[in-house]
C-alpha angles and dihedrals in degrees: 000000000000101000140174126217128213114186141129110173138067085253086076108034078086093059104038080052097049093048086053092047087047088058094243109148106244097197097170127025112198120201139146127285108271114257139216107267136165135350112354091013095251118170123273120207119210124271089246091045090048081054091050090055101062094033080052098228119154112263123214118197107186103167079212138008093206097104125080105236090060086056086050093056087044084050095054101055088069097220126200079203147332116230113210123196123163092333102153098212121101106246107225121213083266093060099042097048095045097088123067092236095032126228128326125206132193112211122188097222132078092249141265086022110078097020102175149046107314106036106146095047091051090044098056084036091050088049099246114182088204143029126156126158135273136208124217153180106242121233126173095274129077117287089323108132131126098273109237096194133337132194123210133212129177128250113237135209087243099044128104130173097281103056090044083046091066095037094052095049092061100045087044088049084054096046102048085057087054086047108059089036087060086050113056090038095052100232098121118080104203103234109209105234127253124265084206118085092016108151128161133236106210115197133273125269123193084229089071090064100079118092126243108201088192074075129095119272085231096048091051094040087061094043098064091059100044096048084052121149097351129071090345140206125280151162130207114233111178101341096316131094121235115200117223115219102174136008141163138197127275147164106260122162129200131068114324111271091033108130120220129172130244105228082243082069097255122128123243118197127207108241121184092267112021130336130276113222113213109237092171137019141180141199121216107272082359126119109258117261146211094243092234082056099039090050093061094065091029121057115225101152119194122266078041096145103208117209128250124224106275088235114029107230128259096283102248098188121098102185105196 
């Protein structure tokens, strides 16, 4: 098939790779514009375009797709279907009626459930005992499109998101090869999706991060490995953040914030329900830590009563 790809992250360099493996034509790859990044600001392409470069596939950097005369281009290129993953541009009418077969997503959630733009990190933060990905046909809404075929996986107690990250973008670069293939031979039947068990995964701020100890154990506990690596999890100890890396669950008595001691060395934190024992901990511009080690070169003494963010954030998790 001639196809176009529209992609930017790291989520969607598995599946560019697996439709050229597959044979299929990519005659346009779409990504965002390079930005400034690291020392000297030099400008950093995206990891799919990083990949077209070497596959030596033609990149295309719009910084938006809202004018006519870039639908006229997309036009052009005459396109069987566009495959979209992780793109990061709004795709107007034009864009998505362009291909034969349309546009195709692949969304990291087991829709409807986690329409938007985080949903592997509010899915391991809701405690959610499955995910998996599912391919679409795009319409103008969000993530609202009749589903073509989905794969599951579970959630584990172990995972974050970025382990489920990485599992999700190689089942989604199998299944959108099954997927075309369904397509052009006819063989998928697009399913609208259900209005029932819709919920929304609003995106990540920096400001969730911070842990309210009022909250839950469990909740917290999720929490660390949902917000991992990105935008992590942290707590504030005489005027300076320390970031928490790992963390399991624990009896702790006391009100919620007070610090004890396992008798291993590691510190264990009342939570509103529970305690939250602290398995890793870093200092700003520090190595991470095993938190027995950290605490010998970093005083928390027990009875220590850590503070809570003045205004809990927006609750995010929407257990089923």
């Amino acid at each position: 098939m001639k196809i176009a790809f529209l992609g930017t992250s790291e989520f969607a360099v598995p599946a560019l790779q697996a439709l050229v493996d597959a044979g299929h034509d990519v005659i346009a790859v779409y990504t965002r514009t390079p930005k400034p990044a690291g020392r000297g600001n030099q400008e950093r392409k995206t990891p799919v375009h990083r990949l077209a470069d070497t596959l030596g596939l033609p990149v295309r950097t719009p910084k938006t797709l809202k004018t006519e005369e870039e639908a006229a281009a997309f036009k052009a290129l005459d396109l069987d279907a566009a495959v979209v993953v992780s793109y990061g541009h709004i795709l107007t009418r034009p864009f998505l009626e362009a291909p034969v077969l349309g546009c195709v997503n692949i969304h990291g959630s087991l829709l409807p459930r986690w329409r938007g733009a985080a949903p592997i990190h509010r899915a391991i933060l809701a405690g959610d005992a499955e995910t998996g990905v599912t391919t679409m046909r795009m319409d103008e809404g969000l993530d609202t499109g009749p589903m073509l075929l989905a794969e599951r996986t579970p959630i584990s107690a172990a995972d974050t998101a970025e382990s489920v990250h990485d599992r999700l973008a190689a089942l989604g670069a199998t299944l959108i090869v099954s997927t075309l293939d369904g397509l052009v031979r006819g063989t998928i039947d697009p399913t609208p999706q259900p209005e029932q068990g819709v919920t929304y995964a609003h995106k990540l701020g920096r400001e969730e991060g911070v842990l309210d100890w009022r909250r839950p154990a469990a909740e917290l506990e999720r929490k660390v490995r949902a917000f991992h690596p990105w935008p992590g999890t942290s707590f504030t100890f005489n005027g300076e953040p320390i970031k928490v890396l790992g963390a399991a669950l624990a009896l702790a008595g006391g009100a919620p914030g007070t610090v004890s001691l396992a008798r291993d060395g590691f510190p264990v934190v009342t939570c509103g329900v529970g305690g939250l024992r602290l398995l890793k901990l870093q200092r700003p511009g520090k190595a991470a830590q095993a938190a027995d080690a950290f605490l010998r070169g970093f005083a928390l003494p027990a009875g220590t009563v850590l503070p809570s963010p003045a205004i809990a954030a927006l609750p995010q998790s929407q257990p089923r």
